[in-house]
N, C-alpha and C positions, 0 to 999 in steps of 0.2 A: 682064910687060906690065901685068898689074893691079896688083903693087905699086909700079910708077912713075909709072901714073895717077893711084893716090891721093896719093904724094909731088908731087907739082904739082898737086893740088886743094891737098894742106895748104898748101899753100906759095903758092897764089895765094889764100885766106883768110885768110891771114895777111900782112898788107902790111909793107912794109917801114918805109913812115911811115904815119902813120892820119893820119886825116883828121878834122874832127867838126864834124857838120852841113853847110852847104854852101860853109860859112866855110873857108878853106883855111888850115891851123897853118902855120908858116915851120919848127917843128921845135918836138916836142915834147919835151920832158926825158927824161933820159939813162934815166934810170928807168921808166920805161913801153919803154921800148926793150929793155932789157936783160930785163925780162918778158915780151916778147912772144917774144923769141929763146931764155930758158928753156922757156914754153911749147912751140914748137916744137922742141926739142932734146926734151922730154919727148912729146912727141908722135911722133916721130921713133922714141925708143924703145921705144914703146907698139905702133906700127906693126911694127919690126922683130921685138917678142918675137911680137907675134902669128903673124907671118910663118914664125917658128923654132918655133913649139910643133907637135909630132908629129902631134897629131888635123887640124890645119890642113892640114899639107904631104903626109897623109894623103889628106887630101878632095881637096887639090889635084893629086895625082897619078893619084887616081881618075877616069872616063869622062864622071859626072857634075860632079866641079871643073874639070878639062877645060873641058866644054862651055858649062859657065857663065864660065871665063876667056875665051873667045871672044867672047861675046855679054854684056855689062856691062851694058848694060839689061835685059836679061832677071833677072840674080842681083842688078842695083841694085831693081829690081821685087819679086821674091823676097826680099829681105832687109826690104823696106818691108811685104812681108805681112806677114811671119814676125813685126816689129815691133812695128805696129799689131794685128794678131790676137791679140799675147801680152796685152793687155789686154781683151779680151773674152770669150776664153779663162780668164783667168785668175777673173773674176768669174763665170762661169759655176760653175768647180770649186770657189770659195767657195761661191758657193748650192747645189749638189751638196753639196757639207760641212756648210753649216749645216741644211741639208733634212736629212740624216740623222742628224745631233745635235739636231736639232727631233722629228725622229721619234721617234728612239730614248728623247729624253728622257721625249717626250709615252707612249710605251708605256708606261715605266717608270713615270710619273705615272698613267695609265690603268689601270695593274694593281694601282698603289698603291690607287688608288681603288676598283678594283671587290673589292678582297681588305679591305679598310676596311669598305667596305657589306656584305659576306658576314662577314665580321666580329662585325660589329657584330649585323647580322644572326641569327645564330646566340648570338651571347649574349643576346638576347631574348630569343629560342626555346629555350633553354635556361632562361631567370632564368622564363620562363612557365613551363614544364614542371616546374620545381623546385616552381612554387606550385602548379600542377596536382594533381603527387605529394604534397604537403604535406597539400592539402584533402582529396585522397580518402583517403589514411592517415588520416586524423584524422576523417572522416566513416565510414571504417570499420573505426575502434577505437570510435567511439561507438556506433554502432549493435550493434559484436557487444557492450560492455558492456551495452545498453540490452537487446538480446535476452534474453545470459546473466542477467543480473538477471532478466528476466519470465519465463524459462523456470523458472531456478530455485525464482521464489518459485512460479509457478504446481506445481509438481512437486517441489515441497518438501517430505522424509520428515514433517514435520509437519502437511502439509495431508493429505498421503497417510492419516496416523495418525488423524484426527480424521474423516475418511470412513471407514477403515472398523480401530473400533476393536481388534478380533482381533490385528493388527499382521500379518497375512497379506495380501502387499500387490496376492492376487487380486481382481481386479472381481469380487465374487457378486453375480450376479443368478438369481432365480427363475425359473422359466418362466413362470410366470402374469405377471410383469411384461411378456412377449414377447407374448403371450397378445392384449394387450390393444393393443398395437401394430400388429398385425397383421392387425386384423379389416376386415373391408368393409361 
């Protein structure tokens, strides 16, 4: 029933002489005739493979191909959805796609970035630390040569000898020098 329907829609869109504009042709060349009736012959078997392919005569034997071979408006309607939706549809699942290759790139950029700044970051803090370590080494080898120099010359076996020349290198003091320190 539905495949004979649509063979006389094709067949009443496709006239047998054309016609064009409101001018009436008396016959138009053999040529456009014999195109319209290849087309139809190709359309003819475009309709038939459909008709023959398994998934089809599957659905058509099933409750719901059935029901929609019954009601032709109902699956002419259904099919005008399915149609028009697949292009709304379809734009939607490109921006679902490029949203998540937007994302994912922008992550990838974003970690670029924050592993760049810590990076970076960190070798400052290091190129500081180096000069940090640098100054205090060098501020404390100057100071213990500055010390050892002063301690040595201060405690130098020759200052020693010249205070007290015995070469005994106990501090003698007297008492009487205590003596005298210690009075009120």
């Amino acid at each position: 029933m539905f495949d004979c329907a649509l063979c006389s829609l094709v067949e009443e869109l496709i006239p047998r002489e054309t016609k064009v504009g409101f001018r009436m042709a008396k016959e138009e060349p053999q040529s456009i005739s014999k195109d319209l009736q290849e087309l139809q012959k190709k359309l003819s078997l475009l309709i038939e493979s459909i008709q023959t392919n398994s998934k089809v005569v599957a659905f058509m034997t099933s409750p719901v191909g059935q029901y929609l071979d019954r009601h032709p408006f109902l699956a002419l309607t259904l099919l005008m959805f399915i149609a028009m939706s697949a292009v709304p549809v379809g734009f939607f699942l490109l921006l679902v796609v490029l949203t998540s290759l937007a994302a994912f790139v922008g992550v990838i950029l974003l970690e670029g970035l924050v592993i760049s700044v810590g990076g970076l970051s960190l070798l400052c803090i290091l190129c500081g630390l180096a000069f940090v370590s640098l100054a205090m080494s060098g501020t404390i080898t100057v100071s213990y040569m500055v010390v050892s120099s002063l301690i040595s010359y201060w405690f130098s076996p020759s200052s020693l000898a010249q205070q007290n020349p015995s070469g005994n290198c106990r501090l003698s003091m007297k008492s009487t020098d205590f003596e005298g320190l210690y009075q009120e």
